[in-house]
C-alpha angles and dihedrals in degrees: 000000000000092000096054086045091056096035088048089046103053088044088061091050090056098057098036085062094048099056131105112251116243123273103248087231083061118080106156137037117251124197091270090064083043109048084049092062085046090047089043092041097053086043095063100038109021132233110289098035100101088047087051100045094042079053086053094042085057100042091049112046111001100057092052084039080055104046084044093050092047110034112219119009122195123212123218111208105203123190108254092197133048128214117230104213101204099058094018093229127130122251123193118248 
């Protein structure tokens, strides 16, 4: 987790360096500035990277911060067919 906060750090300081300055007739940014940190944004980690590290994330540390926080979980394990008795095929619950 260290490791994609430094990484993502020092990303963000790149490009901060790399950027034009602002016009002084410019004060605020509008959505053009905008839209170019999403474009660039999207460029440099695709499209489904933040979705994927945010699962790991998961995986990785809030499921064990959850367990700890509660104690035991059990776990109810529910049929997710039924089986029709008169023709013996699955239906979807």
């Amino acid at each position: 987790m260290t490791q994609y906060i430094d990484t993502t750090s020092k990303r963000m300081k790149e490009h901060t360096q790399q950027r034009k300055p602002l016009e002084s007739t410019q004060t605020e940014i509008d959505q053009d500035d905008a839209w170019t940190v999403i474009k660039a944004y999207f460029k440099q980690h695709g499209l489904v990277s933040q979705q994927i590290s945010s699962f790991n994330r998961f995986v990785n540390i809030s499921i064990q911060d959850i367990i700890s926080e509660n104690g035991e979980i059990q776990i109810e394990v529910q049929p997710q067919y039924l089986v029709s008795k008169s023709t013996n095929s699955q239906t979807h619950r």
